[in-house]
C-alpha positions as CSV (number, residue, x, y, z in Angstrom):
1,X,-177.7,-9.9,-67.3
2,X,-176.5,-10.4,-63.6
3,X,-173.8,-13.1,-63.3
4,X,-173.1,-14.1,-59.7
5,X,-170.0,-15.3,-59.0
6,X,-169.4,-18.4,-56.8
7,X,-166.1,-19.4,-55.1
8,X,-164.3,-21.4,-58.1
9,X,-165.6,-18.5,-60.4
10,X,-164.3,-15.8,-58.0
11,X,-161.2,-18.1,-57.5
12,X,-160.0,-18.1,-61.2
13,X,-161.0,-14.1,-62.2
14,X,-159.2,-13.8,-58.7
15,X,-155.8,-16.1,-60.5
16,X,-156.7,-14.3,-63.6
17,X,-156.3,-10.8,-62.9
18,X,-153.1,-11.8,-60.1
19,X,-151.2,-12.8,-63.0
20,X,-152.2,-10.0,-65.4
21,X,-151.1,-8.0,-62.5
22,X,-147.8,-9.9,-62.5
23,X,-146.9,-9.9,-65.9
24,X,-147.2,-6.2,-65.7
25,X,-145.5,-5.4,-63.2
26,X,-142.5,-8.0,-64.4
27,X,-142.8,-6.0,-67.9
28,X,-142.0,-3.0,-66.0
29,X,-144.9,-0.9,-66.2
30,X,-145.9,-0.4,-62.2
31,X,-143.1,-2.4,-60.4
32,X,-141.3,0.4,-58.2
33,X,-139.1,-0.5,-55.6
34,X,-139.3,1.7,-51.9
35,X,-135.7,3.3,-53.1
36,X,-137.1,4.3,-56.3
37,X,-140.7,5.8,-54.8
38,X,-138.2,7.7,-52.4
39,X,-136.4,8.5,-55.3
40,X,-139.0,9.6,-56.9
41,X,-140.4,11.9,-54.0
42,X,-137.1,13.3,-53.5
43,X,-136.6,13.9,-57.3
44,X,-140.6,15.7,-57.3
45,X,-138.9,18.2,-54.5
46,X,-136.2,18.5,-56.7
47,X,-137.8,19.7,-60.2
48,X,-139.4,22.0,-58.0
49,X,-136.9,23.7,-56.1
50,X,-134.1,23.0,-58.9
51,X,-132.0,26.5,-60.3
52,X,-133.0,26.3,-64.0
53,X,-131.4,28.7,-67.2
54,X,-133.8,29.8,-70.0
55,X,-132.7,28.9,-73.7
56,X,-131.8,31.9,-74.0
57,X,-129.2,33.2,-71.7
58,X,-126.7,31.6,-68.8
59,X,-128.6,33.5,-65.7
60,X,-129.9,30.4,-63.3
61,X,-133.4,31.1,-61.8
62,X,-134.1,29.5,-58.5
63,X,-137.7,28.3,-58.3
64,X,-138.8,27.6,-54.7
65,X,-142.2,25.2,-54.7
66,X,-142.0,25.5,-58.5
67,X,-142.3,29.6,-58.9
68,X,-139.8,32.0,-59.0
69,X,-140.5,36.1,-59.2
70,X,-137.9,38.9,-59.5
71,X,-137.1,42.5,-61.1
72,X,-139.6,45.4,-62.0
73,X,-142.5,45.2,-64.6
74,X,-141.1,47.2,-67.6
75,X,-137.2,46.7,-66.4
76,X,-136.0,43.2,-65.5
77,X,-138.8,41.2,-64.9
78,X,-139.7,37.9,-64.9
79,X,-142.2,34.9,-63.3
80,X,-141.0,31.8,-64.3
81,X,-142.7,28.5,-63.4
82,X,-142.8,24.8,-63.1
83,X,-145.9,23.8,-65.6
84,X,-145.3,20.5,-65.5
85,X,-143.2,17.6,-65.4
86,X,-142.4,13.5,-65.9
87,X,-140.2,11.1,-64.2
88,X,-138.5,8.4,-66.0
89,X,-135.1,7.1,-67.3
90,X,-134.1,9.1,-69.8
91,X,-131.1,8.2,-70.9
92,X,-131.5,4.7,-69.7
93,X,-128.6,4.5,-67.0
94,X,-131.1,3.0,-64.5
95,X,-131.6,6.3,-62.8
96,X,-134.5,8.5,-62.5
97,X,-134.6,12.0,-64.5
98,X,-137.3,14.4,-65.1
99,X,-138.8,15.7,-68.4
100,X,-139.5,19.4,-67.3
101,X,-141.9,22.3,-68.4
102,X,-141.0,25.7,-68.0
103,X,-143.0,28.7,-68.5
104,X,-142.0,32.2,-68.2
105,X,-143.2,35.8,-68.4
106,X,-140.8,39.0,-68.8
107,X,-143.9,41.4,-67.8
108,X,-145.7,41.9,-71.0
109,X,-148.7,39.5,-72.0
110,X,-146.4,36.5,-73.4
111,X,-145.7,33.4,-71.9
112,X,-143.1,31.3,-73.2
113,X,-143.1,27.4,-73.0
114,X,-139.6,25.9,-73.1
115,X,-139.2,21.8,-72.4
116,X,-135.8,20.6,-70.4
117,X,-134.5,17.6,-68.9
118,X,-132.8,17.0,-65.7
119,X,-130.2,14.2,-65.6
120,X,-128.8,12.3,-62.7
121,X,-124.9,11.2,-63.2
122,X,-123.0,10.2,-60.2
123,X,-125.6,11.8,-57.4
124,X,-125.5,15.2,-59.5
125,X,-128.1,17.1,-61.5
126,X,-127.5,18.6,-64.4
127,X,-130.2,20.3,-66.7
128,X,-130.0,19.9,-70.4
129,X,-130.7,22.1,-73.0
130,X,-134.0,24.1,-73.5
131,X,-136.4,23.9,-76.1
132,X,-139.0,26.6,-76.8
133,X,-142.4,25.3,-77.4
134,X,-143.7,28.6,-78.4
135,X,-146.0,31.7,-76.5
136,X,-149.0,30.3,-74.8
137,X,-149.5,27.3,-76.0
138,X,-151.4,25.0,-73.9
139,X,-149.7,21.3,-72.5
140,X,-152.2,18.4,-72.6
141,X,-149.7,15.9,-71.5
142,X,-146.3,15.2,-70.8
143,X,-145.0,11.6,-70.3
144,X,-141.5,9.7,-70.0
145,X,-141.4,6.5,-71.2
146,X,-138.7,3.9,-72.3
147,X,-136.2,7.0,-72.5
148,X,-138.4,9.0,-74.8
149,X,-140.3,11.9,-73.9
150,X,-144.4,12.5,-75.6
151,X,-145.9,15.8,-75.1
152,X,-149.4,16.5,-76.5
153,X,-149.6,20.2,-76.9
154,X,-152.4,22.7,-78.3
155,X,-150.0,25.2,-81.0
156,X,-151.4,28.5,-83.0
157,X,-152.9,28.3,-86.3
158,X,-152.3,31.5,-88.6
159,X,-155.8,32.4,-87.8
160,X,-155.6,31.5,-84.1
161,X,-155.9,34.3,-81.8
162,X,-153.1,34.2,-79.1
163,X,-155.2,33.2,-76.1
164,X,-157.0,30.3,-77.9
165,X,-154.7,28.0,-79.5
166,X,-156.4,25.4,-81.6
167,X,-153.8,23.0,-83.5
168,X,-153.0,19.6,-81.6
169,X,-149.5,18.7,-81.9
170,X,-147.6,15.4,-80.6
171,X,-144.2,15.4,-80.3
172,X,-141.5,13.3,-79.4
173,X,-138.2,13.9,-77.7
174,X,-135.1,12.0,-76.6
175,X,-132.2,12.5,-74.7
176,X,-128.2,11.7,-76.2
177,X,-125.1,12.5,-75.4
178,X,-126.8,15.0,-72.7
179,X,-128.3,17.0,-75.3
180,X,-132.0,17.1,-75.6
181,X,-134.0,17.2,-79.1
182,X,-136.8,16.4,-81.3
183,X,-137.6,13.0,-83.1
184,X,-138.9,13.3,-86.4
């Protein structure tokens, strides 16, 4: 069934779907001022150019376009990289932080998946702690939202070869007091 749609028709889906539109965007979901879509550019350049630590150890790695490379295989190597990564307030100040995705490599066949956080607090950045999410698993999605973090992720089952993780896992996180963990 065709339904044409003349101008009082038209008019009210027109009204209708305005003021869906504007109780959205009032609610908060796509309402983005130009000082928070520069913000947000500005805060994209910064995840990926951003000196991160590892969970463990204190040594900063510098990624430039969201890679960083250094050392020999077999002696001090590593490839770390920006997988992915969210914007939202996450520890609901007003500003804009970032739900971050590292993964690195030390030379062998591992890759290790670690989440962080980077927090805004008087025009600084400061990086939370890291979480390891485990040797190649595989991220399905990442999103901030309301000052929690969700991350969908594929995980090994005991019977699981490495390459081919199988088990779907969602997870929450939240930020307090600076420190990043899990909700249960």
């Amino acid at each position: 069934m065709v339904m044409k749609l003349n101008g009082p028709k038209l008019a009210l889906i027109s009204t209708c779907i305005l003021l869906f539109v504007g109780f959205l965007g009032a609610a908060g979901y796509f309402q983005l001022s130009a000082q928070q879509l520069a913000s947000r550019s500005e805060l994209d350049k910064l995840v990926k150019n951003f000196a991160y630590r590892l969970a463990h150890g204190s040594e900063t790695y510098q990624l430039k376009n969201g890679q960083f490379e250094s050392g020999k295989p077999l002696e001090d190597y590593i490839n770390l990289r920006l997988e992915t990564a969210s914007i939202g307030d996450l520890n609901h100040d007003g500003q804009l932080d970032a739900a971050v995705i590292l993964v690195a490599n030390f030379g062998g066949s591992g890759s290790f998946y670690e989440l962080t956080a980077l927090l805004s607090k008087d025009n600084q950045w400061f990086q939370t702690n890291n979480l390891e999410l485990g040797d190649r698993v595989q991220v399905k999605s990442l999103m901030v939202s309301r000052g929690f973090i969700y991350l969908d992720l594929l995980t090994h089952k005991p019977e699981d070869p490495m390459c081919c993780p199988s088990q779907l896992r969602s997870l929450c996180y939240q930020v307090n007091k600076g420190v990043l963990k899990e909700v249960k």
